[in-house]
C-alpha positions as CSV (number, residue, x, y, z in Angstrom):
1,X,16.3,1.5,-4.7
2,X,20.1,1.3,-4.2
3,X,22.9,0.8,-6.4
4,X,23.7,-2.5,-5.4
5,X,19.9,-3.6,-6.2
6,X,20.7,-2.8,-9.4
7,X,24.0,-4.0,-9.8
8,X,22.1,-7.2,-8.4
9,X,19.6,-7.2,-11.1
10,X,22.0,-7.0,-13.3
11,X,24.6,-9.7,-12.7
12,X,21.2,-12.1,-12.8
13,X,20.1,-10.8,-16.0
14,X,24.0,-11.6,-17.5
15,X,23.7,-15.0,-16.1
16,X,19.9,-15.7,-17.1
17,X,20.8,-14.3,-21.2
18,X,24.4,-16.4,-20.8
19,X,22.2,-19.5,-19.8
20,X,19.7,-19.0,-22.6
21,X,22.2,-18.0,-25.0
22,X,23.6,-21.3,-24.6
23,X,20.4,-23.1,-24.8
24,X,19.7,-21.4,-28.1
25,X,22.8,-22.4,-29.3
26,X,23.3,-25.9,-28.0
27,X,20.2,-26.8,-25.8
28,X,20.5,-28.4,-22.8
29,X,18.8,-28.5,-19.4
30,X,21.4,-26.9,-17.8
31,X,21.8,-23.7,-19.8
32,X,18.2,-23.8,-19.7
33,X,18.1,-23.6,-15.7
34,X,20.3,-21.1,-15.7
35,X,18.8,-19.2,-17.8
36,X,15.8,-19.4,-15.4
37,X,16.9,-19.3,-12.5
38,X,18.7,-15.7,-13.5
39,X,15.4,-14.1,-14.6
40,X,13.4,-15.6,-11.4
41,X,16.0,-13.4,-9.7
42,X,15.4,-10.2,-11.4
43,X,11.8,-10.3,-11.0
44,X,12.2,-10.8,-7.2
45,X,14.7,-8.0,-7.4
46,X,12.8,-5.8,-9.4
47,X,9.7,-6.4,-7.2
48,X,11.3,-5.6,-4.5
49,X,12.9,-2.7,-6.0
50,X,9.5,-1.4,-7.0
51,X,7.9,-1.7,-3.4
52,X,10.0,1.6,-2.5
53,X,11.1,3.2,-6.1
54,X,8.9,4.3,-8.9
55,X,8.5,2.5,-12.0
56,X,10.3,5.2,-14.2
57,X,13.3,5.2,-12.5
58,X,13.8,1.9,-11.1
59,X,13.5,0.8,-14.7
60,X,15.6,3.7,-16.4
61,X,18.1,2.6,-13.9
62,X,18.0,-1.1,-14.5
63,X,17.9,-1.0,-18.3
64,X,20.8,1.4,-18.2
65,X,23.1,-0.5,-16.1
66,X,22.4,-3.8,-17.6
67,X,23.1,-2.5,-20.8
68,X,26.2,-1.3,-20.0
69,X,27.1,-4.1,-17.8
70,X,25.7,-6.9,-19.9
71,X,27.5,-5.3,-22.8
72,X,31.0,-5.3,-20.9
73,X,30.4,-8.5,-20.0
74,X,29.7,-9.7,-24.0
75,X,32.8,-8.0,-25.0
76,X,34.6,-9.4,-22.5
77,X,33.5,-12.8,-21.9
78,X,32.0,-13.8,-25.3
79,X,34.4,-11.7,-27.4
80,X,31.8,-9.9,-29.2
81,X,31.9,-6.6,-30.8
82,X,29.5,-4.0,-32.3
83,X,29.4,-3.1,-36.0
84,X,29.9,0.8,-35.9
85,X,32.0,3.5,-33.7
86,X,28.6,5.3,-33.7
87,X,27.3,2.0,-31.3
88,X,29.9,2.5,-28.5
89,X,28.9,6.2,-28.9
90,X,25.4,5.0,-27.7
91,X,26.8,3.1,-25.3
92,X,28.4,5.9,-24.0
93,X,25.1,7.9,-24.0
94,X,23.3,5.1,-21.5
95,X,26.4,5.9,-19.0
96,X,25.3,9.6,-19.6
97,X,21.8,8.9,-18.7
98,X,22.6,7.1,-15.8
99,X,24.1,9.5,-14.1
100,X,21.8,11.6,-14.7
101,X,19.2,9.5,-13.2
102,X,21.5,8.7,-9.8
103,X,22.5,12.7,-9.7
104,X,21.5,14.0,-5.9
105,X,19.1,16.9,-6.1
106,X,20.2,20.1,-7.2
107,X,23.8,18.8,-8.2
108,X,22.3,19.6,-11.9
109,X,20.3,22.6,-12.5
110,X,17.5,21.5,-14.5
């Protein structure tokens, strides 16, 4: 599974929650298409992601970096926030993880 897979997976899942955001909020065939057609693309991704990864870390790897891009993208583009310092901490944490997930073996000794 490669990075840009993932990075992939993950610009589909913004656009499919932006779409279905907007349906939620407004309705709308449109924002209900796009909602759609972004998750249609993630499962094909995440099929094909899964035909030469495990599930454990294609999906550590997907959840992570949608979080954190999903989340950029919500602060950015919607203009929302989180309640506590103690979120962005968590935040922080996923980056951690991921990193850890994408390390080359033996670069961390445990």
């Amino acid at each position: 599974m490669s990075l840009s897979t993932v990075a992939l997976m993950s610009l589909a899942e913004i656009i499919g929650d932006f779409g279905f955001k907007g349906f939620a909020r407004a309705g709308g065939a449109a924002a209900f298409t796009q909602g759609s057609v972004g998750y249609i693309i993630v499962i094909y991704l995440l099929i094909k992601s899964l035909k030469t990864g495990n599930v454990l870390y294609v999906n550590g790897m997907w959840d992570g970096v949608s979080a954190i891009a999903e989340s950029a993208a919500a602060y950015l583009i919607l203009g929302e926030r989180l309640n506590r310092p103690i979120e962005y901490f968590g935040l922080f944490i996923i980056i951690v993880g991921i990193f850890l997930l994408h390390a080359p073996k033996g670069q961390i000794p445990y």
